[in-house]
N, C-alpha and C positions, 0 to 999 in steps of 0.2 A: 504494500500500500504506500510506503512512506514512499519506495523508488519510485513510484508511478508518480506523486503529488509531483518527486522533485523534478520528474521528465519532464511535467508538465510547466513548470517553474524556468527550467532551460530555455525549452521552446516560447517560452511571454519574454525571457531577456533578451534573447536571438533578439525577437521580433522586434523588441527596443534599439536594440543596438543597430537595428539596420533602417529606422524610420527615419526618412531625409527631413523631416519637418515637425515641430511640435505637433501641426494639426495633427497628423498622419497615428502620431502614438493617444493625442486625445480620443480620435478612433478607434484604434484599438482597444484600449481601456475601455469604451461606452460596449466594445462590440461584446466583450467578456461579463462583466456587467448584466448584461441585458439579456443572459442567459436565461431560461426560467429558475435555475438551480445553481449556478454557476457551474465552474471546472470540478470545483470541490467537490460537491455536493452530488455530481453524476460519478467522480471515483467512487464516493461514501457508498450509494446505490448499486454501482458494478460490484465493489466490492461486497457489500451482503448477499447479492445473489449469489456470488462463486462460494463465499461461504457457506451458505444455504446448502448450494449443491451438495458439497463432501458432508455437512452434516446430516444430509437425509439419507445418503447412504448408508449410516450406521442405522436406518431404523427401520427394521422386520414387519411386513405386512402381509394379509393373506387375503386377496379379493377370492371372493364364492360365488358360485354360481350356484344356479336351481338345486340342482343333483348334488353338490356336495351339501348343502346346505340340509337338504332333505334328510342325508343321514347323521344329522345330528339326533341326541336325545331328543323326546319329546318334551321330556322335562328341563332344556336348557333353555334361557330367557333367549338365547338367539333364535333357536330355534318356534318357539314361541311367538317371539317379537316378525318373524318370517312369515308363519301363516298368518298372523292377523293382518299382515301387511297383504297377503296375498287375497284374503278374505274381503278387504277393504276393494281393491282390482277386482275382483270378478264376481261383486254380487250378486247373486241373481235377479231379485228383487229392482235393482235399479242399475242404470251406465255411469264408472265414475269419467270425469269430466275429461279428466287426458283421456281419451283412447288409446294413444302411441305408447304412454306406458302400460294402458293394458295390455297392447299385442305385444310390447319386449316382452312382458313376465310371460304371457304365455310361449312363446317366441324363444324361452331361455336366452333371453338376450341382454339381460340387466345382471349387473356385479355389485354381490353385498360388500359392504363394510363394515364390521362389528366392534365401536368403541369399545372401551373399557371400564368408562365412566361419564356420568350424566354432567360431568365437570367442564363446559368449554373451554371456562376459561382458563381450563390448566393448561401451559403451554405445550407439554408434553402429550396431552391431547391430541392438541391441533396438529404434531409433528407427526402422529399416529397416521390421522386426514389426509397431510399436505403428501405424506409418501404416498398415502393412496389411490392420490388425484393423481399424481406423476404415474405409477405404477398404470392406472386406468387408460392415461393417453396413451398410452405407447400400442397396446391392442383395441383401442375402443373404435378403431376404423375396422376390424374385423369384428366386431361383434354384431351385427346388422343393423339397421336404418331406425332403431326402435329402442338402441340402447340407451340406460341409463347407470352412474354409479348409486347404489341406493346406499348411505350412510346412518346405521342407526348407533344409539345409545340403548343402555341399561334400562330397565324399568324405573322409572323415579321414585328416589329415596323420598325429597320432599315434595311438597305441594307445589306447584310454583303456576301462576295468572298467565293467563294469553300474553300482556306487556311484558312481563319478568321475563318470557321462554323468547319475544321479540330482542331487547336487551341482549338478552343469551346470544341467540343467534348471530347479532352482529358484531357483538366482541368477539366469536368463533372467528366471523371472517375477518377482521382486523388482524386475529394474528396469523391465521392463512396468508394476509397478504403481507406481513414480516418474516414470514417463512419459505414465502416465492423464491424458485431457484432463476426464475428469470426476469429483469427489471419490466416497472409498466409499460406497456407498449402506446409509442407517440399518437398512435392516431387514436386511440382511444383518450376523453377525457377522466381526469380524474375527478371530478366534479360529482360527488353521487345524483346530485338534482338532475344532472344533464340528462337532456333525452336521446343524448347516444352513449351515453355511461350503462357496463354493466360490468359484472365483475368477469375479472383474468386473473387465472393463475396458468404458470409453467406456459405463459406466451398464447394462451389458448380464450379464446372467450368462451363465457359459460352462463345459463340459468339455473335456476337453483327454486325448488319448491320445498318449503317445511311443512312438513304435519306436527303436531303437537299434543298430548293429554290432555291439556285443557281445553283445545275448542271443540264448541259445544253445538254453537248452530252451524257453521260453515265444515259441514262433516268430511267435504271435500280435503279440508285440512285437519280432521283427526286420525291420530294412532297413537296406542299404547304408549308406544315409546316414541320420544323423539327421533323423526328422520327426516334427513334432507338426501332430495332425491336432486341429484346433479348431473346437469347437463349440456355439452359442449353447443356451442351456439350455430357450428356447420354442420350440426345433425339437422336442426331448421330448414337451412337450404335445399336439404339435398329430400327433403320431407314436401316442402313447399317450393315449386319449380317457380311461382308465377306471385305477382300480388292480389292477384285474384282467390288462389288456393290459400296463399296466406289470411286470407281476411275471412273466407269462407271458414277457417280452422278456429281463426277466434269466435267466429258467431257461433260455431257447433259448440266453443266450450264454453260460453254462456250460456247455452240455452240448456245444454247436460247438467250444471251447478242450478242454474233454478230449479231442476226437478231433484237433484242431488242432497243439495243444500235445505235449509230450514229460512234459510235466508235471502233474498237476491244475490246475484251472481257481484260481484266487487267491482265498482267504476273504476277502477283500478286495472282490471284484464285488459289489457291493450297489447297491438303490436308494436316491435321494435321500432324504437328512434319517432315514434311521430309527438308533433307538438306540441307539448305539454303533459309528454308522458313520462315515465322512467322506470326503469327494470329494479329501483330500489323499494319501488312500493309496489311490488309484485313478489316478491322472493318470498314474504311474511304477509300473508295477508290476515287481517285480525276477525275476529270472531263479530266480528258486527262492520255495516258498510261504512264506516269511515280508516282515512287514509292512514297507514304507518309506515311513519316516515321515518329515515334513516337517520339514525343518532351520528352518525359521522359525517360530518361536509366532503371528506377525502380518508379514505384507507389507507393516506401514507401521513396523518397525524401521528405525530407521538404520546 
């Protein structure tokens, strides 16, 4: 790190020592400046990705599929925590509102991940996650057009309110994105508000839907156990050829959550990037129709 700052430091006096005119180095100065982050500040960030890297290395995950998953006990909370998840997919009684994740689960086309504890905010947690996002991308173009990583926890020890499990939720991804092995990507905003903001990790854009234990009318969004079911954002594309198919896909999963749901469907359900929308009030949707909004202005606060 320190060689790299002082490269950097060589190449600003070079550049001093060869400007024929005061103007020429005022310039330079404003040019450095006027970076969003400066020089420094984009080392600082190279440099925790690369660190990032070698630390997730050291950390052991086991993504499952249907079949293994199946032969666990019946009495293990994963295995538990699995059929009700499956249970919630293929009601008979009613359609849940994603279809595409009901055809993965049937499809065997979705990879569990089974925390350890209902603790987000432990960061050791999140290290559990962050290897398992990484681990996911690397096959998740062979798992077919339907895949998803489904990420649950334990059964909850304490109680905890729709807001409390929101809260949760986004301090998880805070330190997901401290844990990124690869820096944020330029063309995306950091901005949560933005309506082309959504979250990246390991270079990848992604959606992310939570079910929770406490919600009560929006059933769409309950299970036993918390899970966030994750999803890379060119599985979208390659689902929705057209803006046509794409808007056609939101109106089907509005119109499955009012029959679903206890509730209306969320002013919230919108597609990507249009005005006045944003994928940060969609991740968490809360158990009654008004909007939850993201406690972070930016994922790379400290």
């Amino acid at each position: 790190m320190e060689i790299i700052i002082l490269s950097h430091l060589c190449t600003f006096l070079f550049s001093f020592a060869i400007c024929k005119t005061y103007r020429q180095l005022v310039r330079k100065v404003e040019d450095v400046l006027s970076k969003p982050y400066g020089y420094l500040s984009s080392l600082w960030v190279a440099s925790r990705a690369s660190a990032n890297v070698k630390m997730l290395k050291a950390v052991h995950v086991e993504l499952l599929d249907r079949q293994v998953v199946e032969k666990y006990d019946t009495d293990t909370w994963q295995r538990q925590a699995y059929e009700s998840f499956g249970t919630i997919l293929c009601a008979r009684d009613r359609t849940f509102p994603c279809i595409y994740g009901t055809k993965g689960y049937k499809a065997n086309q979705l990879d569990f991940l089974f925390l350890e504890s209902t603790n987000l905010s432990d960061m050791d947690v999140a290290k559990v996650a962050a290897k398992g996002i990484v681990e996911y991308h690397k096959g998740a173009s062979t798992r077919g057009r339907n895949t998803s990583l489904v990420i649950m926890t334990p059964p909850p020890i304490v109680e905890r309110s729709v807001d409390e499990y929101h809260k949760l939720f986004w301090s998880f991804l805070w330190r997901l994105r401290k844990l990124d092995p690869k820096p944020w990507p330029e063309h995306v905003p950091e901005n949560t508000s933005d309506a082309h903001w959504c979250f990246n990790f390991d270079d990848t854009q992604a959606f992310i839907a939570v079910l929770t234990p406490a919600h009560q009318q929006r059933l769409s969004r309950y299970a036993p156990n918390m899970c966030m079911i994750y999803q890379p954002r060119y599985l979208f594309d390659v689902l929705f050829t057209s803006e046509k198919n794409r808007a056609s896909a939101t109106k089907t999963v509005r119109n499955l959550a009012d029959k679903y749901d206890l509730i209306r469907h969320s002013p919230d359900i919108s597609d990507y990037a249009l005005t006045g929308s944003t994928e940060s009030r969609q991740y968490f949707l809360l158990d009654e129709n008004e909007t939850a909004h993201c406690p972070y202005p930016s994922l790379e606060v400290e």
